[in-house]
C-alpha positions in Angstrom: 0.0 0.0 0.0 0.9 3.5 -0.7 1.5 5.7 2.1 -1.6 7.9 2.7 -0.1 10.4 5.2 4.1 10.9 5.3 3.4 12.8 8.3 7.3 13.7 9.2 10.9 12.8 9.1 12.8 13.3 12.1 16.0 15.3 12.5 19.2 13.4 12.6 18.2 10.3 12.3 16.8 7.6 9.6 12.9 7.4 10.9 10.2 8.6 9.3 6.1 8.0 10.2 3.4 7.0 7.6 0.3 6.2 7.7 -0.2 3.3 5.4 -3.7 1.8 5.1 -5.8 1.8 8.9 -2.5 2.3 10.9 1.0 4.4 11.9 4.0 2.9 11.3 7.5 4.4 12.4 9.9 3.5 9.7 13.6 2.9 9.5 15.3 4.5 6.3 17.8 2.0 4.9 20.9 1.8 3.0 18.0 1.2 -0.4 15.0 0.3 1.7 12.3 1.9 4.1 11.3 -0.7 6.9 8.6 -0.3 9.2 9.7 -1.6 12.7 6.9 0.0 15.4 3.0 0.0 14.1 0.4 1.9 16.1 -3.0 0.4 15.6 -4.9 2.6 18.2 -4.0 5.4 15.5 -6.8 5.7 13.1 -7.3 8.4 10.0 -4.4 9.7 10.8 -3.6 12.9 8.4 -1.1 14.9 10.5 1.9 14.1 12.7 5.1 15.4 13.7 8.2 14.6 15.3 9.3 17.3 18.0 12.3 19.4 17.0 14.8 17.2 19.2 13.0 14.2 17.8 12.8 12.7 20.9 9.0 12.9 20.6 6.3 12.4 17.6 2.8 13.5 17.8 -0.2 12.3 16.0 -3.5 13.1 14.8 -6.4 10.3 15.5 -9.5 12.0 14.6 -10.0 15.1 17.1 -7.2 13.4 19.3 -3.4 14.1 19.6 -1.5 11.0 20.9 2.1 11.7 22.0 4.9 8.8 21.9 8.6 8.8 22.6 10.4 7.8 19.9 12.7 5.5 21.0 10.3 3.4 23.3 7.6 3.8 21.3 5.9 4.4 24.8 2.7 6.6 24.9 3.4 9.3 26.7 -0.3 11.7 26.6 -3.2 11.6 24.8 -4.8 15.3 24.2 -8.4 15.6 24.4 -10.2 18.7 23.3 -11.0 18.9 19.7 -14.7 17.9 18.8 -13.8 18.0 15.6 -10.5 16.4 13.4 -7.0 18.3 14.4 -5.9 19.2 10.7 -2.1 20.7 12.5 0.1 20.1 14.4 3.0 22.8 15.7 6.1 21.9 18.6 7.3 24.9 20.7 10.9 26.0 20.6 11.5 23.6 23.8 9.8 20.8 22.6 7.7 21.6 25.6 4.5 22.2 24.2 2.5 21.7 21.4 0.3 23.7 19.8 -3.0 22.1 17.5 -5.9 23.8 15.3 -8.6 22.2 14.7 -11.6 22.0 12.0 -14.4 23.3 14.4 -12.2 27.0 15.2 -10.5 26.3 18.1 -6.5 26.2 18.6 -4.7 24.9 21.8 -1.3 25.5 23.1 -0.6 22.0 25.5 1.6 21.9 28.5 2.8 18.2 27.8 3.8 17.9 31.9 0.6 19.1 32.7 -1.5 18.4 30.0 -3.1 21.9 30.5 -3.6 24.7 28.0 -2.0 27.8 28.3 -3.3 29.4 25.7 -7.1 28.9 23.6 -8.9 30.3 21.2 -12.1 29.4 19.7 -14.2 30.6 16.9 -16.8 28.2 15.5 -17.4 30.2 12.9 -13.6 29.8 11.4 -12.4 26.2 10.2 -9.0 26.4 10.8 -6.1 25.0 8.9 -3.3 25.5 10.0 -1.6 26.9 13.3 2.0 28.0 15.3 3.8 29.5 17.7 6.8 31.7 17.9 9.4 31.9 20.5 7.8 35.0 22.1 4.4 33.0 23.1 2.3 34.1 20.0 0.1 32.0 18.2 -0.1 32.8 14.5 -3.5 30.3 13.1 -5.5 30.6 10.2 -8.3 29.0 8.0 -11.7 29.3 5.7 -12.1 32.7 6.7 -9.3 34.5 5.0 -7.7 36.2 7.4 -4.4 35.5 10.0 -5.1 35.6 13.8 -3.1 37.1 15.8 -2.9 35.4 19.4 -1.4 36.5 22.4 -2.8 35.5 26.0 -6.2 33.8 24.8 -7.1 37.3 23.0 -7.2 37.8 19.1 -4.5 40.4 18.9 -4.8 41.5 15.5 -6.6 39.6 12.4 -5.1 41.2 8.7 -6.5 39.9 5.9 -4.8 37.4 3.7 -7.8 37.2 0.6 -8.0 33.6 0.3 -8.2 30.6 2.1 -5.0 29.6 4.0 -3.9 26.2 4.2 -0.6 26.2 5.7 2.2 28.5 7.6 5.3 28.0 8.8 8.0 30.8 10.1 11.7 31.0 10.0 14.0 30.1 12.9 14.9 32.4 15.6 15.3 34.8 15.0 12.3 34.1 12.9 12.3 37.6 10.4 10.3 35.6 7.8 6.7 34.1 7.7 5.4 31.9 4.7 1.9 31.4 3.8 0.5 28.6 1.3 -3.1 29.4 -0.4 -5.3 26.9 -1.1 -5.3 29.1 -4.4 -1.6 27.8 -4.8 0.4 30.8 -3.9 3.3 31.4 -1.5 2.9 34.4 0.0 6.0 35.4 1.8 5.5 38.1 4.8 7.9 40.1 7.0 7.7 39.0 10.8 7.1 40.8 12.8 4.1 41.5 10.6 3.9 44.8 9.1 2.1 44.0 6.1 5.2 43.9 3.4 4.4 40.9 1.7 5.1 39.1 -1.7 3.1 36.7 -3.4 4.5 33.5 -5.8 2.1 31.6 -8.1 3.4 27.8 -8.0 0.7 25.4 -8.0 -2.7 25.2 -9.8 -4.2 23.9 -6.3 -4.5 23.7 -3.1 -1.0 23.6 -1.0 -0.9 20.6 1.3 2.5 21.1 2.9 4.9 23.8 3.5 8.2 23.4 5.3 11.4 25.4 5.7 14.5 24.0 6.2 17.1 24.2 9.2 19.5 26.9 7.8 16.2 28.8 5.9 17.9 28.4 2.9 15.2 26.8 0.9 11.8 26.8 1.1 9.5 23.4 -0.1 5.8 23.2 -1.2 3.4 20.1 -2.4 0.4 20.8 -3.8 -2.9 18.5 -4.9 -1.6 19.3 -8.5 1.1 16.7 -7.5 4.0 18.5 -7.8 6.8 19.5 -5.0 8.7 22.6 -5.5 11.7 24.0 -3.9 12.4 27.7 -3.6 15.7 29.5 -2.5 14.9 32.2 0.5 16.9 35.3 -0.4 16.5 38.6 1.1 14.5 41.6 -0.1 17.6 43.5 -1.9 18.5 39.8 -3.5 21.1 38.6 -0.6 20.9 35.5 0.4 20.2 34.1 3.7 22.8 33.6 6.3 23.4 29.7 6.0 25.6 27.7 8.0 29.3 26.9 6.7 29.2 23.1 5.2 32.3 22.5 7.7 30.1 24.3 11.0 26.7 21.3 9.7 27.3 18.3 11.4 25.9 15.5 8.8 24.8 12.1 9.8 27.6 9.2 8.2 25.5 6.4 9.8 23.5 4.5 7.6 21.2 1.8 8.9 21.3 -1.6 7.9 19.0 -4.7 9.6 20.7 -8.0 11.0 18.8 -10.0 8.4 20.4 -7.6 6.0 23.8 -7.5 7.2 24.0 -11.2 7.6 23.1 -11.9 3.8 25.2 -9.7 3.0 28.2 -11.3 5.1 26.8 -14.9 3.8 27.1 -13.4 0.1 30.7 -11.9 0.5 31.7 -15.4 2.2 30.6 -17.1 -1.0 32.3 -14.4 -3.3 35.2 -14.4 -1.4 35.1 -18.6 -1.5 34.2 -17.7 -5.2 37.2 -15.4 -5.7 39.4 -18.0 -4.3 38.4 -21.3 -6.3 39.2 -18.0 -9.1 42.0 -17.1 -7.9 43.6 -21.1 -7.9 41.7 -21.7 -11.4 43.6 -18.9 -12.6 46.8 -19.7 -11.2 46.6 -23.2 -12.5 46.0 -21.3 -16.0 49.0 -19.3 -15.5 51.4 -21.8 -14.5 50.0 -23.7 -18.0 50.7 -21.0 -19.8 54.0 -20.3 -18.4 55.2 -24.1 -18.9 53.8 -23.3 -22.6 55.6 -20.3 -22.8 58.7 -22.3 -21.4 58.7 -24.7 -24.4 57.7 -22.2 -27.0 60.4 -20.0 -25.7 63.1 -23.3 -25.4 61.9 -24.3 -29.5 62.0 -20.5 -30.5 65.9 -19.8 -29.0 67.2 -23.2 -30.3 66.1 -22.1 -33.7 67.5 -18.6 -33.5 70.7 -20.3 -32.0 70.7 -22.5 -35.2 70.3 -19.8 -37.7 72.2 -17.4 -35.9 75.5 -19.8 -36.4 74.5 -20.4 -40.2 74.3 -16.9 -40.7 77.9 -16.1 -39.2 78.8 -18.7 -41.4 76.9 -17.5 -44.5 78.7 -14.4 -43.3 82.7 -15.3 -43.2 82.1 -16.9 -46.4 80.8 -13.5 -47.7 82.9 -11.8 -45.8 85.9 -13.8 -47.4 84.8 -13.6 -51.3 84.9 -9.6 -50.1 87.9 -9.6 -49.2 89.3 -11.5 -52.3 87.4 -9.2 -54.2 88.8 -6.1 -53.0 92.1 -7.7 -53.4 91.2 -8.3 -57.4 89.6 -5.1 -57.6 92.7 -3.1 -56.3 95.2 -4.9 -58.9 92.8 -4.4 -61.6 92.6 -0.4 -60.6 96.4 -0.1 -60.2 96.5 -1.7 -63.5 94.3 1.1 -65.1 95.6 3.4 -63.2 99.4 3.0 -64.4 98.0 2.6 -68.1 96.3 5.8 -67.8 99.3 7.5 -66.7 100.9 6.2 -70.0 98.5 7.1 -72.3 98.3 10.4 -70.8 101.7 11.3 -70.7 101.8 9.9 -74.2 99.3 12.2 -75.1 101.2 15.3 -73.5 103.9 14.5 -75.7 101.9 14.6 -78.7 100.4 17.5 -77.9 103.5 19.3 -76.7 105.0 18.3 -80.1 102.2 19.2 -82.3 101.9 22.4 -80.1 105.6 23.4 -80.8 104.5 22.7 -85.0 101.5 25.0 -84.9 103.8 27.3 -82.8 106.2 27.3 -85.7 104.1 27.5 -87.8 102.3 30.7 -86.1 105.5 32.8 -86.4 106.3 31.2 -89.8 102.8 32.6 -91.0 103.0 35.9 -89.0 106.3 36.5 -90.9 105.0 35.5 -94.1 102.1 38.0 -93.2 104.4 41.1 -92.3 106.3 40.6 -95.7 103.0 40.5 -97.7 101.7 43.9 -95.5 105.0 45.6 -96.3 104.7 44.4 -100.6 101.1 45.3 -100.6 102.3 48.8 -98.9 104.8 49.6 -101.0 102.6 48.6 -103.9 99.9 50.6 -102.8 102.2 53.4 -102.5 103.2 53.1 -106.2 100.0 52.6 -107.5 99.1 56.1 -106.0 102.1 57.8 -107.4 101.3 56.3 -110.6 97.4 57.6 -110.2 98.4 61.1 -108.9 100.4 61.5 -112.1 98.0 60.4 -114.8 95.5 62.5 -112.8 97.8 65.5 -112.8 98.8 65.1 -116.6 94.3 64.4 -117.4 93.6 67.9 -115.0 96.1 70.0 -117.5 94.7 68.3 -120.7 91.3 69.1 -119.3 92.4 72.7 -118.4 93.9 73.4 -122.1 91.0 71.8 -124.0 89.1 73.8 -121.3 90.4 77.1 -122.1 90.5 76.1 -126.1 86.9 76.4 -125.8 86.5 79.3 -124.0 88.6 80.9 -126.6 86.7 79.4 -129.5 82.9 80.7 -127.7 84.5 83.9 -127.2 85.2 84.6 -131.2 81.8 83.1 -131.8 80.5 86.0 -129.6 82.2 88.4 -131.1 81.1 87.3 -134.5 77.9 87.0 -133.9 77.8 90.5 -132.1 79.2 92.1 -135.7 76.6 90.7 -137.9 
């Protein structure tokens, strides 16, 4: 069966109560399982309870009755009579001292749990009420169907602002409590300054009615669960956007205990006695395996060195054979290239020779030419010379035949003239 009321989880430590079918059960909170190990029949409809804030104590709802156990014992400690109607919440004092309860007919009670007297009451029949608690000063903060948050202080109705909707839950900070939260059965948070003074902000975050509102231990975060089905969580920072003062990680003393049942821990010693017999009969098989292999690796690595033995010595024999035709070959190859070498030195200094004696010819012959050369220059010069003289002469003795034919018939025009000039 599903859980039909998780009322609360107490504070360091792995319990938690549910209400599962027609009874309470306290359960243990496993390593990876929840365990119910005290069941309360004489609990019936049970829809509210809480552990106190030491969690030395739980309270729960039975009807219009509050039953009170210690934890530990599961002992009943008080039964609270006074409701006529069914207790819808539940609220532990600072001191785990009192409790304080609201109920649906109008009426909220602060209990003395030594005396099992009420300090404090307040009834109006004409105001269902929801929800309901106490601050550290003695105030009782409740509120219901009617819309509005009542102010308690000494029995008397203090002060009574209006909220606009139905309130189904409250809850307040830790001392030194500046912050009070209101879920709407509209499915708003609506997040008031405390002492009240009517600065207030409203959240939209379900579609329904909030069943359960709870801050945590620091008042870092803020968590809601609505009939819609969903759980938010919200992170409480302060009006300018700082957040909260939160306890250093290192200053938060968290639980390392984890709880584990006999049943439990003896399978599980059963189970690592058969895995450790397990990793044993392993641990030999695998041995075994490795001394096979290694007597397999033995003999493969015996066969594999005998055979590099073997051709290692027919290799350094392959190789002084080679290394003995190199040598003779080197040997062959050096007489053959002194050989060349001394008839290449003959041939070339036969060749000098030739070429120093044909040099020597064309040498000769050279100055042989060059004289020949200088003889013809100095004919063709003295020629040339002759040839002139001869040519200035004939030109001289032509200029003064020229001249006298010239003048001749200059002469001859002249008497023509004249002639002509007397006829």
């Amino acid at each position: 069966l599903s859980p039909v009321c998780l009322g609360s989880l107490r504070r360091a430590a792995s319990i938690n109560a549910e209400y599962m079918g027609d009874k309470l059960k306290l359960m243990n909170i496993l390593m990876d399982d929840i365990r119910a190990y005290k069941e309360f029949h004489i609990i019936r409809a049970c829809r509210e309870c809480q552990f106190s804030n030491g969690g030395q104590f739980f309270a729960a709802v039975s009807g219009d009755k509050i039953h009170i156990y210690n934890t530990y014992s599961g002992e009943m400690l008080a039964i609270l009579r006074g409701h006529n109607q069914r207790v819808r919440s539940l609220y532990w004092n600072i001191d785990d001292s009192g409790i304080v309860s609201a109920g649906s007919e109008g009426a909220v009670y602060e209990w003395d749990l030594k005396t099992g007297q009420r300090p404090q009451e307040y009834v109006n029949r004409q105001c269902p009420l929801n929800t309901a608690l106490c601050t550290v000063d003695g105030k009782i903060y409740a509120a219901g169907t009617s819309g509005t948050l009542k102010e308690i202080q000494d029995c008397q109705l203090e002060k009574e602002p209006k909220m606009g909707c139905e309130v189904s839950q409250l809850v307040i900070s830790h001392v030194p409590e500046r912050m009070m939260f209101a879920g709407m059965t509209t499915g708003i948070i609506r997040s008031l300054k405390f002492p009240l003074t009517g600065d207030q902000h409203d959240y939209v975050v379900h579609d329904s009615k909030i069943t359960r509102l709870r801050i945590t231990f620091d008042d870092s975060y803020i968590f809601s669960a609505g009939e819609d089905g969903t759980i938010t969580v919200f992170e409480i920072r302060e009006k300018e956007g700082r957040l909260a003062k939160r306890a250093k990680p290192d200053q938060v003393n968290w639980g390392e205990e984890t709880l584990v049942t006999t049943s439990d821990l003896e399978d599980k010693k059963q189970l690592e006695i058969e895995l450790k017999n397990k990793v044993d009969e392993l641990q030999l098989h695998s041995e075994y395996q490795i001394r096979l292999r290694e007597m397999h690796y033995q003999d493969t690595l015996k066969e594999k060195t005998d055979k590099f033995n073997k051709e290692l010595h027919n290799h350094k024999q392959k190789y002084e054979i080679l290394r003995d035709e190199k040598q003779d070959m080197e040997m062959e190859y050096e007489e053959r290239v002194k050989i060349h070498e001394d008839k290449h030195a003959e041939a070339v200094q036969s060749a000098e020779a030739a070429h120093q004696s044909r040099l020597m010819a064309e040498v000769e012959k050279y100055h042989n030419l060059e004289r020949q050369l200088k003889d013809e220059e100095q004919a063709w010069e003295e020629s040339t010379l002759a040839r002139q003289e001869k040519h200035q002469e004939v030109l001289e003795e032509k200029n003064d035949g020229y001249e006298k034919m010239l003048q001749q018939n200059v002469k001859t025009r002249e008497a023509a003239d004249r002639a002509k000039k007397t006829l």
